[in-house]
N, C-alpha and C positions, 0 to 999 in steps of 0.2 A: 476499433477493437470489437465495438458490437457485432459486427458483420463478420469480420475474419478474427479473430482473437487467436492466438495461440495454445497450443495445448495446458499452459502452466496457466492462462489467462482463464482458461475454458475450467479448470480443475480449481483454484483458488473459489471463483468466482461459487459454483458448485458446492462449497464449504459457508461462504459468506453469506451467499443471498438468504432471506428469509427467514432473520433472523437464528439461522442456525448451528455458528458458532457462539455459544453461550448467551445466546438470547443480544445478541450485539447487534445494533443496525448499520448494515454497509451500503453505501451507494456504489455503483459506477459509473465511470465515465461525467466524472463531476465537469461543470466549468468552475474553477476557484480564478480570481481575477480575470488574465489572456491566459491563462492554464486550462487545460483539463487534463484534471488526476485521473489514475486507473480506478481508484476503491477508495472510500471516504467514509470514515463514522465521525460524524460533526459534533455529536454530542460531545465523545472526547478529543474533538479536533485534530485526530490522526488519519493523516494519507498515508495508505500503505501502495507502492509504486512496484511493479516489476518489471526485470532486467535481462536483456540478454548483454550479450559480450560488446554489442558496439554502443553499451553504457559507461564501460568502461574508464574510470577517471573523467567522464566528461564536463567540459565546463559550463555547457547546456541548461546540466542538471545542478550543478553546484548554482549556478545563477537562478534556475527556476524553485530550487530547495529555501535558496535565503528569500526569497519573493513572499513565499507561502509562509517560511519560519516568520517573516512581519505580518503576517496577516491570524498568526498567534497557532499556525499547527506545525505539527512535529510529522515530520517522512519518515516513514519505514520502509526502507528497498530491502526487496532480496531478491535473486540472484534466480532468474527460471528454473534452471538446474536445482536450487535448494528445497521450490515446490513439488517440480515432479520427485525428486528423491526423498526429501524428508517432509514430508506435510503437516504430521504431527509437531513436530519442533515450530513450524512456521505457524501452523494456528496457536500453539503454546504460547510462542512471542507475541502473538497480535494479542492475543488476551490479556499478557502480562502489561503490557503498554497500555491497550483499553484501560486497567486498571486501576494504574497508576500512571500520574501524569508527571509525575516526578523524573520518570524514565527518559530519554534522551537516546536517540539512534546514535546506532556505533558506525555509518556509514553514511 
């Protein structure tokens, strides 16, 4: 991802680094286990993971989701198409999740 990233990758990333979504710290390109996530805030133990279309119901990710959910974090995917269209809504949700750990992905 480092080298070629995607445009949704390239854009996210551009919000996240630097503390610049509400003072949040994100990593990328984490190794969590044999995984590496795309963006990681460890303090509140949420992977936020992005998607193109051949994520689609994958069993992949549902296996590598429950992997990480034991290892005590919560995945947030959305959808490439929902960053480059709606960005606002998609940092809203990363904050709201950062905030509360109560929250639980709908995906």
């Amino acid at each position: 991802m480092r080298r070629e990233p995607t445009e949704a990758e390239d854009r996210i990333w551009h919000e996240l680094r630097g503390r610049r979504l509400d003072r949040i710290k994100f990593r990328r390109q984490v190794p969590i286990g044999r995984y590496v996530v795309d963006f990681v805030c460890l303090e509140a133990m949420l992977v936020v993971e992005l998607d193109g279309s051949q994520h689609a119901e994958s069993a992949h990710d549902m296996v590598r989701d429950a992997e990480l959910k034991t290892r005590g974090f919560r995945v947030l995917r959305f959808w490439n198409d929902d960053v480059l269209r709606d960005m606002n809504g998609v940092c809203d949700t990363i904050i709201a999740y950062v905030g509360d750990a109560r929250l639980q992905p709908w995906r």
